[in-house]
C-alpha positions as CSV (number, residue, x, y, z in Angstrom):
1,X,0.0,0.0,0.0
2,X,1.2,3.2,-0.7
3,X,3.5,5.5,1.9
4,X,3.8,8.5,0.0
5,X,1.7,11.7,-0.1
6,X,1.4,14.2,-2.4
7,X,-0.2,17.2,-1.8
8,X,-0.9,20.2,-4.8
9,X,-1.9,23.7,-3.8
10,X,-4.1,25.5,-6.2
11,X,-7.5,27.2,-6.1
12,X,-11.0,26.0,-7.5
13,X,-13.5,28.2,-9.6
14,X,-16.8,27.7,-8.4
15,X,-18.7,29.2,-11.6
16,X,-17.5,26.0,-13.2
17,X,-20.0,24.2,-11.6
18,X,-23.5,23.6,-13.3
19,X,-25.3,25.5,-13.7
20,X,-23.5,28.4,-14.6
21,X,-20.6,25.9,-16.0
22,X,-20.0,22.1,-16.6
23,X,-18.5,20.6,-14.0
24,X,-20.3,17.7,-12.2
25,X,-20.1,16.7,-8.7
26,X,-16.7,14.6,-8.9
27,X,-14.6,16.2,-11.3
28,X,-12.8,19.5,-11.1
29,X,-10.2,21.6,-12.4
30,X,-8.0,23.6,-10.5
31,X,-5.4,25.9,-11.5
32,X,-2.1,25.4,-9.2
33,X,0.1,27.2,-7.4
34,X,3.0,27.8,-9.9
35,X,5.9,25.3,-10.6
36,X,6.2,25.2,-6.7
37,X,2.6,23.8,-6.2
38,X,3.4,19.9,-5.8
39,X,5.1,18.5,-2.4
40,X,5.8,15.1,-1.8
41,X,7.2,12.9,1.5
42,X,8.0,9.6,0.7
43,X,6.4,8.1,3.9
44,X,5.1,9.8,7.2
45,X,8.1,10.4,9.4
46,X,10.1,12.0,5.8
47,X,9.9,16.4,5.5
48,X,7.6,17.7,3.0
49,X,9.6,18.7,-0.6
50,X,8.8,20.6,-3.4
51,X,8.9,18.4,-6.6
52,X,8.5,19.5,-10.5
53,X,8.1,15.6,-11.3
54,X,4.9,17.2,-13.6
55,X,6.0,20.3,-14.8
56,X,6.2,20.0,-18.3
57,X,5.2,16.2,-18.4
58,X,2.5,14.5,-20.5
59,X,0.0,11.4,-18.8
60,X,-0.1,8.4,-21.5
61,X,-2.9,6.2,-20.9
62,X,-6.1,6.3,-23.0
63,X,-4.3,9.2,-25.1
64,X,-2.3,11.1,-24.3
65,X,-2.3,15.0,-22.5
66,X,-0.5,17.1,-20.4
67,X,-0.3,17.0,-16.4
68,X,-0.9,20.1,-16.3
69,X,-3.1,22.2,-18.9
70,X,-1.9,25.4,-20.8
71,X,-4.2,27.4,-18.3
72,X,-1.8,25.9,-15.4
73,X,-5.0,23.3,-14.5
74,X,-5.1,19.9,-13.4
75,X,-7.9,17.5,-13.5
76,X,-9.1,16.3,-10.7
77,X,-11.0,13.1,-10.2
78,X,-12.4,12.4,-6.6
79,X,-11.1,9.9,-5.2
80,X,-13.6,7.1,-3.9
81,X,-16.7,8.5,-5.1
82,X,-18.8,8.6,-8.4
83,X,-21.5,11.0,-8.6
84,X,-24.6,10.8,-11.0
85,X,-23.7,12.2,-14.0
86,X,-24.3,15.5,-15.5
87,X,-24.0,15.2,-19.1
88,X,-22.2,12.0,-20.5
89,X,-21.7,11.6,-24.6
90,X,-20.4,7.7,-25.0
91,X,-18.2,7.3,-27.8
92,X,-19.0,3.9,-30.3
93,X,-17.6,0.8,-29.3
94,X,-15.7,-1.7,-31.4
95,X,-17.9,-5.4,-30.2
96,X,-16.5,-8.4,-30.9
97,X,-13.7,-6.8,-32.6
98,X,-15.6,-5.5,-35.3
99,X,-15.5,-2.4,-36.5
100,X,-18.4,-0.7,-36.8
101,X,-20.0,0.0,-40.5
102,X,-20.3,3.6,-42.3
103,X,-24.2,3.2,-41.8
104,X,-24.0,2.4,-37.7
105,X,-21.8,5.0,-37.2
106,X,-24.4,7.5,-38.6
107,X,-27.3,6.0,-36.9
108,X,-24.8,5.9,-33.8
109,X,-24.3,9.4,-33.9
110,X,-28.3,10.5,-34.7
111,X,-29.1,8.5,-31.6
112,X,-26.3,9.8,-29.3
113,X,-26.7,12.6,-26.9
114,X,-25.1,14.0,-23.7
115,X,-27.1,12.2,-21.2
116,X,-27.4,12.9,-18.0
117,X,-28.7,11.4,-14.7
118,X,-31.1,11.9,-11.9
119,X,-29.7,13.7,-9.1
120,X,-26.6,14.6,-11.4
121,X,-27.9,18.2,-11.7
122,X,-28.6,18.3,-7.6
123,X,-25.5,17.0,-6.8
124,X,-23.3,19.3,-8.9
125,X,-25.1,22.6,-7.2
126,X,-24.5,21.1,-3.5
127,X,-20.9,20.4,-3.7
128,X,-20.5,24.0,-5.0
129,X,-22.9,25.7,-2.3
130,X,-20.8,23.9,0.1
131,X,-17.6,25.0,-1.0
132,X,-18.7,28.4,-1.3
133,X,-18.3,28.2,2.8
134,X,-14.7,28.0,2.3
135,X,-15.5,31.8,0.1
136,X,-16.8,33.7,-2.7
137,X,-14.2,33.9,-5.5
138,X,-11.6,31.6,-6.6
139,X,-11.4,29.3,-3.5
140,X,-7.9,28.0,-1.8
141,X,-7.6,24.1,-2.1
142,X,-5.5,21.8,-1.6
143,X,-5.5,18.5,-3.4
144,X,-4.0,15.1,-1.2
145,X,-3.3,11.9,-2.6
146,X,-1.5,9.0,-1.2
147,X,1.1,7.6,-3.8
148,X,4.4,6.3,-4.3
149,X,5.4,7.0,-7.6
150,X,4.6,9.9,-10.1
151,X,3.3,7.3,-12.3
152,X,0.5,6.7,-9.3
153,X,-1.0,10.5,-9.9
154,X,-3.0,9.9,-12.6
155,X,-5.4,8.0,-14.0
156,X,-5.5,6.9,-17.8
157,X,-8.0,9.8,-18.7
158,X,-5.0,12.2,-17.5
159,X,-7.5,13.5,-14.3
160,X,-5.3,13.7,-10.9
161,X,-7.1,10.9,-8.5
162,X,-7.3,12.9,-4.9
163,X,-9.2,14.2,-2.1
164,X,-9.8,17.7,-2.6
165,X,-9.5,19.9,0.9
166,X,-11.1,23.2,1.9
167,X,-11.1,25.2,4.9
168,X,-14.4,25.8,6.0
169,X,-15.3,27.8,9.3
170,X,-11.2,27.6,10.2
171,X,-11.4,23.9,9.9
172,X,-10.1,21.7,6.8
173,X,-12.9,20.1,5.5
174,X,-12.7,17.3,3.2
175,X,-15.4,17.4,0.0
176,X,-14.9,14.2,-1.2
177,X,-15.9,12.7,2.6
178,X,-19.2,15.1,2.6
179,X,-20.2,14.2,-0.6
180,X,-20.0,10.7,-0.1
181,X,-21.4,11.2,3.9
182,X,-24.1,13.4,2.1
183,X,-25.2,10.4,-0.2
184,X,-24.1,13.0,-3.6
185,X,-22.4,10.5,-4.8
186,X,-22.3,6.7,-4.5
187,X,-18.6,5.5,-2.8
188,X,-16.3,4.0,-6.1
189,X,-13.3,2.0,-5.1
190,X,-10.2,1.3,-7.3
191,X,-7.8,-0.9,-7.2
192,X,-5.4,2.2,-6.9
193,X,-6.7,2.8,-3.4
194,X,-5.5,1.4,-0.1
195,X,-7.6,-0.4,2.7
196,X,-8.1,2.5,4.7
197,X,-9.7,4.8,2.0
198,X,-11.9,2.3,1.1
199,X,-13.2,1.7,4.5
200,X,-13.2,5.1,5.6
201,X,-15.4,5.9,2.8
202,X,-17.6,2.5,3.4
203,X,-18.5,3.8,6.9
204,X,-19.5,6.8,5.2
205,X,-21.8,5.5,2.5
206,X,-23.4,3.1,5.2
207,X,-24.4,6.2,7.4
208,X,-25.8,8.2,4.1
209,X,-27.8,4.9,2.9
210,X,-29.1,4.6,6.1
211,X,-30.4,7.7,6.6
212,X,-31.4,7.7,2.9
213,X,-29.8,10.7,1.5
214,X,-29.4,11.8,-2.0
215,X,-29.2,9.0,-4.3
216,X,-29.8,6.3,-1.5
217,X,-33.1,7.6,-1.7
218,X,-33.6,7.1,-5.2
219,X,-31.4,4.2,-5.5
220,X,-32.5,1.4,-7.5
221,X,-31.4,-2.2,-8.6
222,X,-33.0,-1.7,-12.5
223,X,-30.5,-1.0,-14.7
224,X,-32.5,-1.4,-17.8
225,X,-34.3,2.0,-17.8
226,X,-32.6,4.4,-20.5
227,X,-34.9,7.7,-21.1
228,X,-32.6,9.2,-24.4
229,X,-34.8,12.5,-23.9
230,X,-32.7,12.7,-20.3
231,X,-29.9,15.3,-21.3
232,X,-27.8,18.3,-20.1
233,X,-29.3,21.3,-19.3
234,X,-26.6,23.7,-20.2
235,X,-27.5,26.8,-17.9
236,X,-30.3,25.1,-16.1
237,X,-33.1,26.1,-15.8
238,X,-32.8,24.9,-12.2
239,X,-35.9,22.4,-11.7
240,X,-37.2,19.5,-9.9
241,X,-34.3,16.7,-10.7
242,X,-35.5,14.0,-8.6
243,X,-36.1,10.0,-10.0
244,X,-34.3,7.0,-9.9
245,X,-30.6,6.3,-10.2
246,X,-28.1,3.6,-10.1
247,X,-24.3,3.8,-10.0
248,X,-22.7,6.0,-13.1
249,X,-20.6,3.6,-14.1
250,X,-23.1,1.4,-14.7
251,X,-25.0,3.9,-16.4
252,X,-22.2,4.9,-18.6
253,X,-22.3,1.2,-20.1
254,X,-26.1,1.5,-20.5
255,X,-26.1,4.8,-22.6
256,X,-23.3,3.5,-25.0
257,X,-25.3,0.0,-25.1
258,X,-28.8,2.4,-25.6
259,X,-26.9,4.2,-28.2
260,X,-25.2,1.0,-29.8
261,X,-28.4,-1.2,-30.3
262,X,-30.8,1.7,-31.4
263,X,-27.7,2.0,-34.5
264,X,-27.8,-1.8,-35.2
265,X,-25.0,-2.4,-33.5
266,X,-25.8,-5.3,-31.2
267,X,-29.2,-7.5,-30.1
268,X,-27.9,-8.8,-27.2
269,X,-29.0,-8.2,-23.3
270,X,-27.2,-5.7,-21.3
271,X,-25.6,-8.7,-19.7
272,X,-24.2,-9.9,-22.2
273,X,-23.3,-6.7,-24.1
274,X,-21.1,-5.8,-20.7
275,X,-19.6,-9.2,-21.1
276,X,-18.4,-7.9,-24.8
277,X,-16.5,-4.6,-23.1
278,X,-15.7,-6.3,-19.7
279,X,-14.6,-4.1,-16.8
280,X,-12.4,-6.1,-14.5
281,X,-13.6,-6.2,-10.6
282,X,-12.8,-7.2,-7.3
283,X,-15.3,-8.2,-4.5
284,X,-14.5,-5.2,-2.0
285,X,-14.7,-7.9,1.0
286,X,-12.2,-10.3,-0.4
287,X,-10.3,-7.7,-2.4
288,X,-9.8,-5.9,1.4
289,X,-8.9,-9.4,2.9
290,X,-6.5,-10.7,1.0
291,X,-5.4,-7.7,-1.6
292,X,-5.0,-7.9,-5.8
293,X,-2.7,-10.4,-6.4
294,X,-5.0,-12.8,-4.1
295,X,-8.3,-12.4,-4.7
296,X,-10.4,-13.6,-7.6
297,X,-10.5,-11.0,-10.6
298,X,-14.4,-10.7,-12.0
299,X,-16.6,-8.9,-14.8
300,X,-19.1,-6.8,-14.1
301,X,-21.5,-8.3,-16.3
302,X,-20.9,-11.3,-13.4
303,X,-23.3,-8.7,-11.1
304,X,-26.1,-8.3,-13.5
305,X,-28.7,-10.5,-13.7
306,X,-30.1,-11.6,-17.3
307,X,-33.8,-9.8,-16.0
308,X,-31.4,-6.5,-15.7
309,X,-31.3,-6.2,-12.0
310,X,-28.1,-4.9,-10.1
311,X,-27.3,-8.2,-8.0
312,X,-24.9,-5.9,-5.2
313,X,-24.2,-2.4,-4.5
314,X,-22.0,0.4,-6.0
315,X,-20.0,0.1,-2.6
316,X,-19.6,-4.1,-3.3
317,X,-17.0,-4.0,-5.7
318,X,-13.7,-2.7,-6.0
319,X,-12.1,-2.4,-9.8
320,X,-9.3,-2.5,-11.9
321,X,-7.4,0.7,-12.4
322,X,-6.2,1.4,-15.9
323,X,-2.6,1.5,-16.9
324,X,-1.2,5.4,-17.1
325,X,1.7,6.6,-16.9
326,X,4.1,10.2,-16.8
327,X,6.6,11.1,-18.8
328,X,8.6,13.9,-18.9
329,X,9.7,16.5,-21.5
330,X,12.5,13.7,-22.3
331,X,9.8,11.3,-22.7
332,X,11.3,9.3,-19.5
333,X,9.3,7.9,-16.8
334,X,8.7,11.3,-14.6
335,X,10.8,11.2,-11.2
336,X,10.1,13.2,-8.0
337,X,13.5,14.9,-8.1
């Protein structure tokens, strides 16, 4: 498990939240502090060092794009957590190794849309009126994640994976903890993230589905519902946003596989279909017993059952990270010093 921390100093927008902007409920961008803005300690006891491991350097994973923007922005994807989404446009997927034909890539497109969740809109506006407590413009934050090596950052999108910390009222306060204890977001574990982290934020999602906050209200085991007419509302208008939801990664799968079989693409069940662009998982109980290289490796389409139904929760299952790496202006692997 990982020693390290690295911690980035920067400040967060909070226009670029919906409505007024695009930014859903787990994904940020912040513009850092300078070439001085990353610190890294190699383990707890070690002193706290400026590093320029990512200035200039590029994250190959899916593609390929810098660490940090040309508007001195990262990324940031929240650590532990998937909110519902806001607006999410799935590209066309290559099944069975085929590509797709000139005539189901049109109908592909005609039937595609940026498609959005319940709740996705809701949760996006609370995560930004409570970081307003922290202030009114450009807020200070400070972004945490526990690592080893630079190539540990980020993720294969080129988003840095991390908690992202406010001070609220003179206290830190830790966004991606509320949104989770909040139920604004369902709790997302990777195989990235240590035993700790995924427990913490376990306890957490237990208290918010208890109580039945946010989408633990609305929560539900169907994934076969797809409404196409369900899109983003750039600039609102703020209105009622409330139905039923089911873990965004789930419902990533189901837009693409909505999209896919209204172009001609594929007949199969959802089952199946998942089976055809498998996600690798862990079962968070035996993946936190007896770690990656131990416990049983599984599908996701293993958790669906052929009626459609959701067979554990978001929280259940711990998955696969994708391969990324940094490199630096020399095209080596990055290095903190």
């Amino acid at each position: 498990m990982p020693k390290g921390l690295l911690e980035v100093s920067g400040t967060l927008d909070l226009t670029q939240f919906w409505p007024s902007g695009e930014s859903d409920a787990d994904t940020a961008k912040v513009v850092v502090d300078g070439p001085d803005a990353f610190r890294f300690r190699a383990n707890p006891n070690a002193q706290s060092r400026v590093t320029h491991a990512f200035n200039g350097a590029t994250v190959r994973g899916k593609g390929s794009s810098p660490c940090i923007d040309n508007k001195g922005r990262v990324t940031v994807r929240f650590q532990a957590i998937d909110a519902p989404e806001l607006h999410y446009r799935p590209t066309i997927p290559t099944l069975n190794k085929k590509k797709p034909t000139p005539d189901q890539k049109k109908k592909f497109s005609a039937n595609n849309g940026n498609f959005r969740q319940h709740l996705g809109e809701s949760a996006a506006r609370a995560l930004a009126q409570f970081l307003a407590g922290a202030g009114a413009g450009p807020i200070r934050c400070t972004l945490r994640t526990q690592v080893d090596e630079p190539g540990d950052v980020f993720d294969m999108f080129g988003r840095l994976i991390g908690d992202v910390i406010v001070t609220i009222g003179g206290a830190e306060a830790n966004a991606n903890r509320w949104l989770c204890e909040q139920g604004w977001a369902y709790p997302t574990f990777y195989s990235s993230m240590t035993e700790d982290e995924i427990n913490d934020f376990l306890a957490l999602a237990q208290a918010a589905k208890k109580a039945k906050r946010g989408v633990w209200k609305s929560n539900s085991s169907d994934v076969n519902v797809f409404d196409k007419t369900l899109v983003f509302r750039k600039n609102g208008p703020v209105a009622p946003d409330s139905g039923a939801v089911f873990m965004p990664k789930l419902f990533r799968r189901r837009s693409t596989y909505g999209v896919a079989k209204a172009a001609g693409m594929t007949k199969v069940r959802f089952k199946d279909y998942l089976a055809l662009e498998p996600d690798a998982c862990y079962e968070t109980a035996e993946f936190l017993d007896s770690g990656p290289t131990v416990a049983v490796q599984h599908h996701l389409d293993a958790f669906i059952s052929t009626a459609g139904r959701f067979l554990v929760s978001a929280g259940d299952l711990v998955f696969q990270e994708g391969k990324s790496k940094v490199v630096g202006p020399d095209g080596k692997p990055a290095q903190w010093w």
